[in-house]
N, C-alpha and C positions, 0 to 999 in steps of 0.2 A: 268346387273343391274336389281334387284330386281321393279318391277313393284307394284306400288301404286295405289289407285282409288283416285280419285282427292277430295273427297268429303267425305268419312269415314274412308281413310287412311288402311283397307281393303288389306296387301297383295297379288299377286297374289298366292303366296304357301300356300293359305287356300284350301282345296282340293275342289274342280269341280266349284269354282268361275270364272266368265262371266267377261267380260268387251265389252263395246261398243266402238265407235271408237271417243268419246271424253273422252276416260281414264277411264269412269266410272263403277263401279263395278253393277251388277242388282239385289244385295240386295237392292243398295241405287235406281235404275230407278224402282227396284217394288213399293216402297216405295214413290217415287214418282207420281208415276201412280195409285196411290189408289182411289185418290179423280174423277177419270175417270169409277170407278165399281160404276155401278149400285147397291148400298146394298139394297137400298127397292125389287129388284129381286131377291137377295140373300137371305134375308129373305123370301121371295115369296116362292123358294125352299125349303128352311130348315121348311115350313110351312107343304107343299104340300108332304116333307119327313117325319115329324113326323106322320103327321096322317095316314099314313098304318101303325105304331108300337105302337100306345099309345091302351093300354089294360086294364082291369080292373081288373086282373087276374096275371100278371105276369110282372114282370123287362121289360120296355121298352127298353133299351139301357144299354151298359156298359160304364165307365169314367174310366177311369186310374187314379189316383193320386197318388200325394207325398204328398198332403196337405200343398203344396206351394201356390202361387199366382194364378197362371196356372190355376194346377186343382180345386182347390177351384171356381173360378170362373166360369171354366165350370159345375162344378156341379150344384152351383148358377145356373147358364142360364137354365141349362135342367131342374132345378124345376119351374124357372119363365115361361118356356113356356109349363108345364103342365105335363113335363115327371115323371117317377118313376124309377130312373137308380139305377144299382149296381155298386159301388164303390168299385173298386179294386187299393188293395197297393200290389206293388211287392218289399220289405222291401229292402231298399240299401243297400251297401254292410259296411256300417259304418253308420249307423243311430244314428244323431246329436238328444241331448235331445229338442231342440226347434222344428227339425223336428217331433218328438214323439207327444209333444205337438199340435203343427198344423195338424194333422192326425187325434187327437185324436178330435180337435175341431171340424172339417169339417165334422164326425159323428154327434158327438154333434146336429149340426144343422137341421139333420134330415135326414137322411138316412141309407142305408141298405148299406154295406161293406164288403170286405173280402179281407185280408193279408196277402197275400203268404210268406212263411218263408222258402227261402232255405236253402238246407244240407249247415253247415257253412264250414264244412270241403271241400268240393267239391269247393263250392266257393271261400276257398281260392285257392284253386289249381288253379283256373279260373282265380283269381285275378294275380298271381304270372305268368300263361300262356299268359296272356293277356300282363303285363307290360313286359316282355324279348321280346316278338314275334312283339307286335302292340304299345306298347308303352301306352299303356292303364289299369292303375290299376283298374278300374269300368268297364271293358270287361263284366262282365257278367250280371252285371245292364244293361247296354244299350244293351243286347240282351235282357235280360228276362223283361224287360218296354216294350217292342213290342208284345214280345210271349204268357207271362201269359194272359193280358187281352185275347187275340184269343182264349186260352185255356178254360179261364173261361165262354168268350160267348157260346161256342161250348157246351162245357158241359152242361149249363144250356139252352139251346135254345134262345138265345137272337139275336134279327137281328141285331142291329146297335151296336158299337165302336168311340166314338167321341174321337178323341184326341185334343191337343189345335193345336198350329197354323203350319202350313206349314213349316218346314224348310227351304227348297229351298227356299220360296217367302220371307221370311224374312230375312235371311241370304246369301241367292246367290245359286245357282244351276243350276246346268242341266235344260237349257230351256225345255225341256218334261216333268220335275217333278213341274216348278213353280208354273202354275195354274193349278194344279191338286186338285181334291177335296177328293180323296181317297189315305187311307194308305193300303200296301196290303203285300204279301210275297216279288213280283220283286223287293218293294222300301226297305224292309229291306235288300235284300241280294246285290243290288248294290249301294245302297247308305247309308244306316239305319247303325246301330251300329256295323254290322260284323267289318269295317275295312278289310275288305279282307282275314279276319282267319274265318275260317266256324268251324260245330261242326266236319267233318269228318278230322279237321287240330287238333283238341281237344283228339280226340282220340286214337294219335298216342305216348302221353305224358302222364307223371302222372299217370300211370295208374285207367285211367278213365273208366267207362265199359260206353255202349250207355247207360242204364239205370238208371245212373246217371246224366244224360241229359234230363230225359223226359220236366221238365220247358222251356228247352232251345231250341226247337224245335217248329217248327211253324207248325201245323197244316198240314194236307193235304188240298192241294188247293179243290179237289173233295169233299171232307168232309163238306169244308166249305162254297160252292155253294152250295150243297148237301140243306144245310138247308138258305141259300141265307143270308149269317152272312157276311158284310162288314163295312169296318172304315170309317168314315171321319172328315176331319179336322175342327172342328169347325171355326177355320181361314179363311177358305172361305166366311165364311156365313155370317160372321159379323166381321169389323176392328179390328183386334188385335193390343193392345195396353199395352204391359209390367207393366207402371207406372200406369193405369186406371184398370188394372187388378188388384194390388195389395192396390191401395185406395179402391177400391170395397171391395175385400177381408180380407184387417182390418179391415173395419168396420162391417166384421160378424166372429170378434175374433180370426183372423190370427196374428198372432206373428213376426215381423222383430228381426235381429241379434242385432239391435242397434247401431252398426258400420257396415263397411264395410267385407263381408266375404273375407275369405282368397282367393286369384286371380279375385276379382271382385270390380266394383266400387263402390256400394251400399250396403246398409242394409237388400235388401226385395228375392235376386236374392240365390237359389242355397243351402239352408237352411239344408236341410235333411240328406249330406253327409260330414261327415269330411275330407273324401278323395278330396275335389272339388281342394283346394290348389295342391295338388300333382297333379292332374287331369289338371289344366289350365297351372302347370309348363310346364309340358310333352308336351302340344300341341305349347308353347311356342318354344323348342327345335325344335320340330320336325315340325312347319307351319310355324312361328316366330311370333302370335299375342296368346294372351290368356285373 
């Protein structure tokens, strides 16, 4: 019999979810345990971080977006606490016109940006690789939303990568990744978007050359010490809050669907990809929640 968490209903064949020994899953005991973090120290941190990268000179930090909820918000913060970030989009693999729109606004508001446009051919072959092997038609989106930003810090010398919140801590995970405050190469390839197919699984198909992969490739670890360039979760630093993120975020010209997106319960979640439908089926099949 299939094991439930008594409290967000949360199967256990959601891949690397916890339970406690009163049934409960620890997305829902992180979540509980929030009001226990100290955030005035967390903010303390995220202070005492920023200022060895604010310059007068060049891009403090990079943000990743979609110009969803999320990263609009993060952007928001890192200007409200005095940052000058570069805003990189890695273009989904089916870019929705209302996600165009909300990309285009979250420039709008005042920042510097840059949209990676992968080869579409290549991608689909990724796409098609991904849904037979993994089960996954956005395979190559949730690699290249990890990879590009590293890329682009790297290239451009930028020390910090904020992404938004934690997965693990919000969703459930591997107790080693929960309270972590950094994203890195280990969390993509053991828990991050591989799914367990790497690019050296990519290249045995399709005829794909490596070269056609350079997006999709994380950096050298040394390279990226080298110039002392690391991620972190904005999630740590301050309570992440879905629905507070996206009233924020309306009210500096972000766009909901208006109904509910396809495989979700809301108006405001998931915008940018038309694939999200086919995306939440598959993990239905294959985890049994979506």
């Amino acid at each position: 019999m299939i094991k439930y968490c008594l409290k967000c209903l949360f199967p256990e064949t959601k891949p690397d979810l916890e339970f406690n020994e009163e049934g409960i899953c620890n997305a829902c005991t992180n979540y509980f345990d929030r009001p226990k973090i100290d955030w005035s120290d967390r903010e303390k941190e995220f202070l005492k971080l920023i200022s060895t990268i604010k310059n007068d000179l060049h891009w403090d930090c990079v943000i990743p977006i979609s110009g969803g909820k999320d990263s609009t918000f993060q952007a928001l913060t890192a200007k409200k606490y005095g940052l000058n970030p570069l805003l990189v989009n890695s273009r989904t693999c089916d870019l929705s016109p209302i996600g165009r729109k909300n990309i285009d606004n979250l420039r709008s508001l005042g920042f510097d940006a840059i949209e990676v446009l992968p080869n579409p051919k290549i991608r689909s072959k990724l796409n098609l690789i991904g849904l037979k092997e993994v089960g996954d038609i956005s395979w190559p989106e949730h690699i290249g939303m990890f990879t590009i930003p590293f890329i682009i810090a790297l290239k451009f010398d930028i020390p910090i990568i904020f992404y938004g919140e934690n997965p693990q801590h919000e969703y459930g995970g591997p107790e080693h990744f929960v309270n972590n405050m950094h994203q890195d190469r280990k969390w993509l390839e053991e828990i991050g978007g591989t799914l367990g197919m790497r690019l050296e699984d990519v290249l045995l198909s399709e005829d794909i050359k490596p070269k056609d992969l350079n997006i999709y490739k994380f950096p050298d670890s040394k390279d990226l010490a080298d110039k002392n360039i690391r991620a972190y979760y904005l999630g740590y630093f301050f309570p992440w809050n879905g629905l507070s993120n996206y009233i924020i975020s309306q009210a500096h010209g972000m766009l909901s669907n208006g109904k509910p997106v396809e495989g979700s319960l809301v108006d405001y979640e998931n915008l940018d990809n038309h694939q999200n439908g086919i995306h939440e089926y598959l993990k239905i099949l294959k985890h049994g929640y979506g």
